[in-house]
Biopython code that builds the backbone (N, CA, C, O; Angstrom):
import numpy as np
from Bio.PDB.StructureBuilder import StructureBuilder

atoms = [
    (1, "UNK", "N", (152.487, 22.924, 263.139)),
    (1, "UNK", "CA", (152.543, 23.165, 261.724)),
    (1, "UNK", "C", (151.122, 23.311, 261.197)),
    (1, "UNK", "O", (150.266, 22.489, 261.523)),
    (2, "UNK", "N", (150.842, 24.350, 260.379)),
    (2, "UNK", "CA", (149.682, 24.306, 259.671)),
    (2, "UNK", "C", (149.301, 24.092, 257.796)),
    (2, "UNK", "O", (150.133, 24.388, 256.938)),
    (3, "UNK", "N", (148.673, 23.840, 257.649)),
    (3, "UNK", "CA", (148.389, 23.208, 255.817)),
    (3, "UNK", "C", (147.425, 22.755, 255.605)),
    (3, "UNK", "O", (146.648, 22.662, 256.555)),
    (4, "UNK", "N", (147.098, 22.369, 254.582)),
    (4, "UNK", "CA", (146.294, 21.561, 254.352)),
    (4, "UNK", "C", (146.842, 20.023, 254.017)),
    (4, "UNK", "O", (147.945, 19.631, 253.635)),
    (5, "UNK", "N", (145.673, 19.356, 254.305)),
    (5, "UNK", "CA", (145.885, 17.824, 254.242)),
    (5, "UNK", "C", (145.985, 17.642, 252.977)),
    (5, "UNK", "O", (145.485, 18.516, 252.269)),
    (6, "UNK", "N", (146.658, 16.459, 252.305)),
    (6, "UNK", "CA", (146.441, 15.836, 250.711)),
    (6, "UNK", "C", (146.642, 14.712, 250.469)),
    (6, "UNK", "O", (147.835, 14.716, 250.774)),
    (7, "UNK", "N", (146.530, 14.121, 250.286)),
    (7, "UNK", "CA", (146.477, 12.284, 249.807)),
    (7, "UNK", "C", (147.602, 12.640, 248.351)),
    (7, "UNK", "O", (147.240, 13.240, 247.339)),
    (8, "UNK", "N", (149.245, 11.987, 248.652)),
    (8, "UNK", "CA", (149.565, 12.575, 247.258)),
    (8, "UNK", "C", (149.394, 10.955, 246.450)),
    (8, "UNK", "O", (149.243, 9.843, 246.956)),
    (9, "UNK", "N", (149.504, 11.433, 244.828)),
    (9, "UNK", "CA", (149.965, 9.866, 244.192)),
    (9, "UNK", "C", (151.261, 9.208, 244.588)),
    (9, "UNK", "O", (151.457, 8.081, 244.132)),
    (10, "UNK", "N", (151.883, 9.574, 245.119)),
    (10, "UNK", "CA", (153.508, 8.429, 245.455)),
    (10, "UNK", "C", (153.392, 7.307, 246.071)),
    (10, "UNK", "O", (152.531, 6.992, 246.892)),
    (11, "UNK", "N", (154.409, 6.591, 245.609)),
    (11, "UNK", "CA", (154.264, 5.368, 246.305)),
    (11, "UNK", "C", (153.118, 4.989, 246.220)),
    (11, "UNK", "O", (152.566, 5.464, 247.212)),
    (12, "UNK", "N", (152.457, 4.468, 245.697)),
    (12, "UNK", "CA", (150.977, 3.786, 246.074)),
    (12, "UNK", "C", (150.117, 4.803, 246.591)),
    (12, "UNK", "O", (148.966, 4.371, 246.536)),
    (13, "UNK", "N", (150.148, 5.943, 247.061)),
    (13, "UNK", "CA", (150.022, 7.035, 247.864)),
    (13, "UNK", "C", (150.025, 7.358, 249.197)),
    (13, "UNK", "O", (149.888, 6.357, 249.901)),
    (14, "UNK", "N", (150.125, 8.336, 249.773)),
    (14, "UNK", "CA", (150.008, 9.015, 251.314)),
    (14, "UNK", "C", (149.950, 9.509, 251.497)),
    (14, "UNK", "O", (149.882, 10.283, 250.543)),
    (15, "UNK", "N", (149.840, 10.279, 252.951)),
    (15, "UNK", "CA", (149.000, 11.337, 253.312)),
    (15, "UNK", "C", (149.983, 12.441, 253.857)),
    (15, "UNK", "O", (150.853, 12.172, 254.685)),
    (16, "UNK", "N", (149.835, 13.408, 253.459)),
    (16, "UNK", "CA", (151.117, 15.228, 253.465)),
    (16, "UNK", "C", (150.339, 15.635, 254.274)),
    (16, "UNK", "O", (149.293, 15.055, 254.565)),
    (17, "UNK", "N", (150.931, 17.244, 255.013)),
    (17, "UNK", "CA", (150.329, 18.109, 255.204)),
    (17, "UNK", "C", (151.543, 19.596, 254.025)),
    (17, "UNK", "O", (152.677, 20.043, 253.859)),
    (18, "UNK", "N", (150.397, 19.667, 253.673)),
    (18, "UNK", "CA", (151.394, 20.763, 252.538)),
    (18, "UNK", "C", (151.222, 22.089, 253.544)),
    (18, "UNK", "O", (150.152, 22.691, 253.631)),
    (19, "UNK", "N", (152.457, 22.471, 254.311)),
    (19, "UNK", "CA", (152.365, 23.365, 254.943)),
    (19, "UNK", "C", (152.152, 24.854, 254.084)),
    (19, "UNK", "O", (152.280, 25.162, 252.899)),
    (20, "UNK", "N", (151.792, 25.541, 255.221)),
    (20, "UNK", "CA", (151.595, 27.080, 254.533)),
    (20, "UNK", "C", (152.429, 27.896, 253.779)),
    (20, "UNK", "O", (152.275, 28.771, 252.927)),
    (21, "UNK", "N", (153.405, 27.327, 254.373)),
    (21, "UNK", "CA", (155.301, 28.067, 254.006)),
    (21, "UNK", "C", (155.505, 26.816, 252.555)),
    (21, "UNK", "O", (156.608, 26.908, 252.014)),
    (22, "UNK", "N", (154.350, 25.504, 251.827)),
    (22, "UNK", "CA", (154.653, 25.167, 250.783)),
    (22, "UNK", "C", (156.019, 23.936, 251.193)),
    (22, "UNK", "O", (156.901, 23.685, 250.372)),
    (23, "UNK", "N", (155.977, 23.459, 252.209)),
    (23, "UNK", "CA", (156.539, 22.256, 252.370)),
    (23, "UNK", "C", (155.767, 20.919, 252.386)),
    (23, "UNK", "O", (154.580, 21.041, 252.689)),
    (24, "UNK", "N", (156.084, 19.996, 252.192)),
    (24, "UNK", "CA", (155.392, 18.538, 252.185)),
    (24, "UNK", "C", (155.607, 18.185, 253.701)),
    (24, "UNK", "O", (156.263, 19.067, 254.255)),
    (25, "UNK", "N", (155.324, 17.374, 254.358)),
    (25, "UNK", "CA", (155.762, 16.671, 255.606)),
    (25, "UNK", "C", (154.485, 15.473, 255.691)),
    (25, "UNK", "O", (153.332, 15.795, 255.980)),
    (26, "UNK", "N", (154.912, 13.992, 255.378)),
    (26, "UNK", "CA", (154.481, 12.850, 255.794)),
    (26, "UNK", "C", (153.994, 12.584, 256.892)),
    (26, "UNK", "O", (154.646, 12.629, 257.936)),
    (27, "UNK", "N", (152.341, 12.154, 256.792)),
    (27, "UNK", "CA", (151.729, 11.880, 258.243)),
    (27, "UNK", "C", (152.120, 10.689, 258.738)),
    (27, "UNK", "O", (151.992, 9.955, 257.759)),
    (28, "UNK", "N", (152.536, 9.986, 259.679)),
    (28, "UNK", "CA", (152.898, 8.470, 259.717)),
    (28, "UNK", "C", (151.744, 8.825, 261.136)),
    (28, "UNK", "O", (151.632, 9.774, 261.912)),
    (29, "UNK", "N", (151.019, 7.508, 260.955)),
    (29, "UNK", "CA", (149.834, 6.925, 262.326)),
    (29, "UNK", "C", (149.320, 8.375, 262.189)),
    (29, "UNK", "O", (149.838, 9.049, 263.078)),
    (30, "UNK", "N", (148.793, 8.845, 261.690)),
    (30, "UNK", "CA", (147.711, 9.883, 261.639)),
    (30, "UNK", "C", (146.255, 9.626, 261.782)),
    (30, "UNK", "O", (145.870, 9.176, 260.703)),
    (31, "UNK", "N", (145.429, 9.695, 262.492)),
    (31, "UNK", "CA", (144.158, 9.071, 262.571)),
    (31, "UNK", "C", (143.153, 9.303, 261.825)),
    (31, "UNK", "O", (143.026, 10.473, 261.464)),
    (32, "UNK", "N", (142.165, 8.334, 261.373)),
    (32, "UNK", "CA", (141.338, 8.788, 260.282)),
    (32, "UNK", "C", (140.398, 9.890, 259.677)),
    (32, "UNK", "O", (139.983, 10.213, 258.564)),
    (33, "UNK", "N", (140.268, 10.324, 261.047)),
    (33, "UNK", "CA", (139.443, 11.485, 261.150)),
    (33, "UNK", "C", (140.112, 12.822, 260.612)),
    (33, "UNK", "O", (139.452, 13.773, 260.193)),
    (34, "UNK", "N", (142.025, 12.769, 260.693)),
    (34, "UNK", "CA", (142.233, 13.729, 259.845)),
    (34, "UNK", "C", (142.701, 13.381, 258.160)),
    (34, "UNK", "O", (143.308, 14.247, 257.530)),
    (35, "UNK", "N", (142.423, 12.300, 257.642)),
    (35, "UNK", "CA", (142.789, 12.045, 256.385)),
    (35, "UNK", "C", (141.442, 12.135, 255.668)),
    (35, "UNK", "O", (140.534, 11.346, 255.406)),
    (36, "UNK", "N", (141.703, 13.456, 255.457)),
    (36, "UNK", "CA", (140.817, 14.093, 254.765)),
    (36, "UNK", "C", (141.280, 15.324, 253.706)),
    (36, "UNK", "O", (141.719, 16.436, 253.999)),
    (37, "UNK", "N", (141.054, 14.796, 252.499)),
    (37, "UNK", "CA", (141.869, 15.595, 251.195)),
    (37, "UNK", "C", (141.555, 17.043, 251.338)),
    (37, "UNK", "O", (140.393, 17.385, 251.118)),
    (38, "UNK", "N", (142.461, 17.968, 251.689)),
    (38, "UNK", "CA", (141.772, 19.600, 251.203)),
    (38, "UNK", "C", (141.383, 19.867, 252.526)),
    (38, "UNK", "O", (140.922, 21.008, 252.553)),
    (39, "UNK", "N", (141.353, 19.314, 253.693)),
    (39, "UNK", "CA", (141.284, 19.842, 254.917)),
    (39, "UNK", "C", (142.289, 21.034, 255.680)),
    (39, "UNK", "O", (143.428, 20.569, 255.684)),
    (40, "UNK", "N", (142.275, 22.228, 256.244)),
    (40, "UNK", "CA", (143.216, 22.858, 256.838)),
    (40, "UNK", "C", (143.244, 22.033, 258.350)),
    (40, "UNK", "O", (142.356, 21.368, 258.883)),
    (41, "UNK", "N", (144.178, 22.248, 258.661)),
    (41, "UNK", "CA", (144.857, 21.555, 259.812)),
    (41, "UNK", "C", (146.089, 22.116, 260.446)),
    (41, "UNK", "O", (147.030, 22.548, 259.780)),
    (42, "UNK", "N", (146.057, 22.098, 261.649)),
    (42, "UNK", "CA", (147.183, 21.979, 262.377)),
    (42, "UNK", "C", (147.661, 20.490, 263.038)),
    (42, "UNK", "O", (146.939, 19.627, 263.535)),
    (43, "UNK", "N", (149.029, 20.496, 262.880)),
    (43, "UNK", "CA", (149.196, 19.353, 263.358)),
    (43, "UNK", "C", (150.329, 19.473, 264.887)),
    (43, "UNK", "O", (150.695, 20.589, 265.255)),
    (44, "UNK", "N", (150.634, 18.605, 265.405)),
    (44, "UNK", "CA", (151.999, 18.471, 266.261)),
    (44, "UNK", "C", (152.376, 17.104, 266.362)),
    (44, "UNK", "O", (151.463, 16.279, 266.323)),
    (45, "UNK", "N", (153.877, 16.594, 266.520)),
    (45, "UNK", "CA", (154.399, 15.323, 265.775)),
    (45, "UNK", "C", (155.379, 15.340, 266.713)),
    (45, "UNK", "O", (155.537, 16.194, 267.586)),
    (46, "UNK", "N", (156.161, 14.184, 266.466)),
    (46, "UNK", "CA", (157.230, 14.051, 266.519)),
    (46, "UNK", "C", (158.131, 12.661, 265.428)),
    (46, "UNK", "O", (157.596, 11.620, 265.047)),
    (47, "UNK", "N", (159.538, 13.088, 265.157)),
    (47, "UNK", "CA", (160.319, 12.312, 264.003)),
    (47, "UNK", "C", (160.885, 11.507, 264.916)),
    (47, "UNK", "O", (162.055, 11.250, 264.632)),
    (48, "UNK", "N", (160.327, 10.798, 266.335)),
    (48, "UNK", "CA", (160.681, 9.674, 266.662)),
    (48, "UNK", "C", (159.863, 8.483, 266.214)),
    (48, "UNK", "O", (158.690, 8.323, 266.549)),
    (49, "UNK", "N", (160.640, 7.540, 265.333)),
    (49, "UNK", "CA", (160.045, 6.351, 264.558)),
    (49, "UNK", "C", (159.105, 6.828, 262.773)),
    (49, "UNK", "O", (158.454, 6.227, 261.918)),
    (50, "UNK", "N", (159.536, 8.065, 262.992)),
    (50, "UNK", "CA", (159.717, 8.525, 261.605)),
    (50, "UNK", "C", (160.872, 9.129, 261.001)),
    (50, "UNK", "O", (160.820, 10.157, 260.326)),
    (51, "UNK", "N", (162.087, 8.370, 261.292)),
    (51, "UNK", "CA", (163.314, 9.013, 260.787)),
    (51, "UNK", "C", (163.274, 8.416, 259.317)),
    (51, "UNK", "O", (164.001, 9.108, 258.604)),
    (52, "UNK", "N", (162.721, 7.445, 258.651)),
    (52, "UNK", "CA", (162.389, 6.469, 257.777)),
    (52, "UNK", "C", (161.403, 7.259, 256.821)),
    (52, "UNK", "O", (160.401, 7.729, 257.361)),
    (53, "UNK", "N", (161.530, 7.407, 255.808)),
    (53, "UNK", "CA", (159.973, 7.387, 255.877)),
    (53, "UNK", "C", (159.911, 6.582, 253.436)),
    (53, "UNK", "O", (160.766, 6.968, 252.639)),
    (54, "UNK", "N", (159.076, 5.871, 253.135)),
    (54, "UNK", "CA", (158.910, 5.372, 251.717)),
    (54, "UNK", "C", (158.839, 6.185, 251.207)),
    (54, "UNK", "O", (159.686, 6.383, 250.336)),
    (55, "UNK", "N", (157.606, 7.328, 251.471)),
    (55, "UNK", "CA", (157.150, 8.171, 250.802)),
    (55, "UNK", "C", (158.247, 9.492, 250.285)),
    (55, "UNK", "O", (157.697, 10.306, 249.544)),
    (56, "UNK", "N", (159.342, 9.697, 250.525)),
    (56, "UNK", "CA", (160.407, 10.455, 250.451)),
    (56, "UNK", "C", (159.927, 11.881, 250.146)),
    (56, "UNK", "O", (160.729, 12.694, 249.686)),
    (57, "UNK", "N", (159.027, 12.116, 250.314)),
    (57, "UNK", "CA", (158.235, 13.686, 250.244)),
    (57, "UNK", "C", (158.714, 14.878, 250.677)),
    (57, "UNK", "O", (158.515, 16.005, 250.223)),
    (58, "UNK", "N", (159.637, 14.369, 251.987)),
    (58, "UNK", "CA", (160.392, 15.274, 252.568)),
    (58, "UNK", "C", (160.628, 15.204, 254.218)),
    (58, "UNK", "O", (161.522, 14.481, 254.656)),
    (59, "UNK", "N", (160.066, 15.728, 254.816)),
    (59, "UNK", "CA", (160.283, 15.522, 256.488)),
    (59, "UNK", "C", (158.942, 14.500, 256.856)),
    (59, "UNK", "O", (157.964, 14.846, 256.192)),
    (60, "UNK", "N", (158.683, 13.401, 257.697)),
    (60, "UNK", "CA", (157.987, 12.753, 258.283)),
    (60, "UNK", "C", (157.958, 12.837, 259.455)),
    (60, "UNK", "O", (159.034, 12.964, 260.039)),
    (61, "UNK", "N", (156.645, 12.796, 260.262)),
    (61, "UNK", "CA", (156.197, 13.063, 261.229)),
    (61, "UNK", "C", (154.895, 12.181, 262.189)),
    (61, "UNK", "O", (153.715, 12.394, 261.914)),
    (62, "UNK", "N", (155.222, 11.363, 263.122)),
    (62, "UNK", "CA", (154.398, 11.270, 263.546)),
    (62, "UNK", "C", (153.287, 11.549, 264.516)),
    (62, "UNK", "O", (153.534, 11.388, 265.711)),
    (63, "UNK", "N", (152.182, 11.918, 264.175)),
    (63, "UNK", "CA", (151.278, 12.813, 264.585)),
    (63, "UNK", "C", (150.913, 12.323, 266.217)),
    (63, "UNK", "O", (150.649, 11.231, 266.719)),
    (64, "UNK", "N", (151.035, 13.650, 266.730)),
    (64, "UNK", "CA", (150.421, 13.311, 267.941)),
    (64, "UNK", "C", (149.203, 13.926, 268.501)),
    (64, "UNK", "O", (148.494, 13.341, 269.320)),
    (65, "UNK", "N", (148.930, 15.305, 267.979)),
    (65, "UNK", "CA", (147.761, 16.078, 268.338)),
    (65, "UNK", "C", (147.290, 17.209, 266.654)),
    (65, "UNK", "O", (147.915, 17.878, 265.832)),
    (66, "UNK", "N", (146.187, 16.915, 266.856)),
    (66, "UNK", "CA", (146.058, 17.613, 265.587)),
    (66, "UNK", "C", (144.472, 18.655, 265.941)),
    (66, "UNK", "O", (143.944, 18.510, 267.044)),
    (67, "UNK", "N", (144.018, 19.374, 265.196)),
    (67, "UNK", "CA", (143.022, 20.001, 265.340)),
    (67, "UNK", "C", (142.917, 20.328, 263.819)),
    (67, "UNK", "O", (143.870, 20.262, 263.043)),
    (68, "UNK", "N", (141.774, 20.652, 263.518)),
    (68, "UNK", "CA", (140.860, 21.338, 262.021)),
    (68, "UNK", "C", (140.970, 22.777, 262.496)),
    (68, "UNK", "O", (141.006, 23.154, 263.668)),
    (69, "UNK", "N", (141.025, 23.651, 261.202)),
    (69, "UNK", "CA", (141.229, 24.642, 261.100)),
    (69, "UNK", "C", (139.705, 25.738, 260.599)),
    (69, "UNK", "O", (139.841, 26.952, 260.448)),
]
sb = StructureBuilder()
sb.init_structure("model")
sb.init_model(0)
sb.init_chain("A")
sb.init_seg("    ")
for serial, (resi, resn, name, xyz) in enumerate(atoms, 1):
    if name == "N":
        sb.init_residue(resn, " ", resi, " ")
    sb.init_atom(name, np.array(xyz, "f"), 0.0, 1.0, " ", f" {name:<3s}", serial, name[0])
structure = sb.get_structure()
């Protein structure tokens, strides 16, 4: 998936990748190096132990490989 990163206000806040196609998807265990506001990114995940997610943003994902764009 590609987007940019965003820190939204919800919940206390957290961290999206607002995909290109304009979807939200929740970073769960995302590492610090990509929580970075306004960053492009690719990510790859998986929704095992993110079937859950507070932030209700939309699909959650936990990150497994990511790269900057």
């Amino acid at each position: 998936m590609r987007g940019t990163v965003r820190k939204l206000g919800l919940e206390g806040g957290l961290w999206a990748l607002v995909t290109d196609e304009g979807d939200s998807i929740e970073l769960i265990d995302a590492p610090p190096e990509l929580l970075q506001n306004g960053m492009r990114a690719e990510i790859e995940g998986t929704r095992e132990g993110a079937e859950v997610s507070i932030g209700m943003v939309g699909d959650a994902v936990r990150v497994t490989r990511w790269r900057k764009l």
